[in-house]
MIVEX-877889 format. One line per field, with one value per residue: y negated, x negated, z of N, C-alpha, C in turn; residue number from 1; residue in one letter. Coordinates in Angstrom, 1 decimal. Layout:
# residues N
nyy <- (Y  ...)
nxx <- (X  ...)
nzz <- (Z  ...)
cayy <- (Y  ...)
caxx <- (X  ...)
cazz <- (Z  ...)
cyy <- (Y  ...)
cxx <- (X  ...)
czz <- (Z  ...)
n <- (NUM  ...)
res <- (A  ...)
***
This chain:
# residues 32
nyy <- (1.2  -1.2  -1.6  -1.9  -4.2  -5.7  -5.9  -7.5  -9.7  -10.4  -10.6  -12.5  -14.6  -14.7  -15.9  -18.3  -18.8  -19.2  -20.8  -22.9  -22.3  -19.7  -18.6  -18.9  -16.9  -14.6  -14.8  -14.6  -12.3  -10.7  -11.3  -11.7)
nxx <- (-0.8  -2.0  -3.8  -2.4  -0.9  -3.5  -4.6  -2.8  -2.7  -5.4  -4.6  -2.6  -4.4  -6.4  -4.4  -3.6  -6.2  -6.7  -4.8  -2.0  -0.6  -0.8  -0.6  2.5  3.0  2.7  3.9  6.6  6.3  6.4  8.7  11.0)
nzz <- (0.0  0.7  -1.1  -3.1  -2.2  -2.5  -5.0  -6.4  -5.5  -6.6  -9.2  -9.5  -8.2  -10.7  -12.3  -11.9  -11.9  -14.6  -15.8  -16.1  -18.6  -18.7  -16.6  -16.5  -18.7  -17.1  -14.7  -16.5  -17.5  -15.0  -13.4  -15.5)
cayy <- (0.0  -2.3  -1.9  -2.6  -5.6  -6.7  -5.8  -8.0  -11.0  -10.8  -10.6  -14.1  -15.5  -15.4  -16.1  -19.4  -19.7  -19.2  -22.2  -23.1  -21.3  -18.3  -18.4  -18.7  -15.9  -13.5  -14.6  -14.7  -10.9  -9.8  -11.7  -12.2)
caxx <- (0.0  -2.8  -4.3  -1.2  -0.9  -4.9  -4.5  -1.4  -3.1  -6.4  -4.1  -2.2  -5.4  -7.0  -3.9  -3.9  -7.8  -6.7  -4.3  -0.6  0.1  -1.4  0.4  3.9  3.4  2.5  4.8  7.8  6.3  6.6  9.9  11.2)
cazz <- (0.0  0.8  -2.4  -3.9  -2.2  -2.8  -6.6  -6.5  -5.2  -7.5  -10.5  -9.0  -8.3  -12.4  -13.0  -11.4  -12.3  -16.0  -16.3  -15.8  -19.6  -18.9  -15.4  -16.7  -19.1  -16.2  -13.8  -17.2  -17.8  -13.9  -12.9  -16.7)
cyy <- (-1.3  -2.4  -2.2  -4.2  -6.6  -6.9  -6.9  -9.8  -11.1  -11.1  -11.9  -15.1  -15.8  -15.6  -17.9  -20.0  -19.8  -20.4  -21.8  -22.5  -20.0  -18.1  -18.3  -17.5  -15.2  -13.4  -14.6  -12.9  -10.4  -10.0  -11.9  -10.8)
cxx <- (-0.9  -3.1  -3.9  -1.1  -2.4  -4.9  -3.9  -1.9  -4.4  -5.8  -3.5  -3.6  -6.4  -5.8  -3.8  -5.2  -7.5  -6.1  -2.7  0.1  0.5  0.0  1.4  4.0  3.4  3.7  6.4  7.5  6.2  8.0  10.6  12.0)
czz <- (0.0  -0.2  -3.3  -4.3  -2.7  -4.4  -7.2  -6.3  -6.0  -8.6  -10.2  -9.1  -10.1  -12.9  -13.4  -12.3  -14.0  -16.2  -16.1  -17.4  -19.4  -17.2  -15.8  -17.2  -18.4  -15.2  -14.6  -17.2  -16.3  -13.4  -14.2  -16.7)
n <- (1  2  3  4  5  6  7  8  9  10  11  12  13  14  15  16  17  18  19  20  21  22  23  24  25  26  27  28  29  30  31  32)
res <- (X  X  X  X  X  X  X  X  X  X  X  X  X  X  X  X  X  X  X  X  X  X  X  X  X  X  X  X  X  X  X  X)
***
């Protein structure tokens, strides 16, 4: 479960470090 959640938050964080584009698509293709 932990690794779930650590996985879960690396993948947030480049998503962030990538840019506010890149972020929408990830968070349109996880909650979308």
């Amino acid at each position: 479960m932990f690794a779930l959640i650590a996985f879960g938050a690396v993948i947030i964080g480049l998503a962030v470090v990538a840019g506010p584009p890149y972020r929408q698509t990830w968070y349109g293709r996880w909650h979308g």
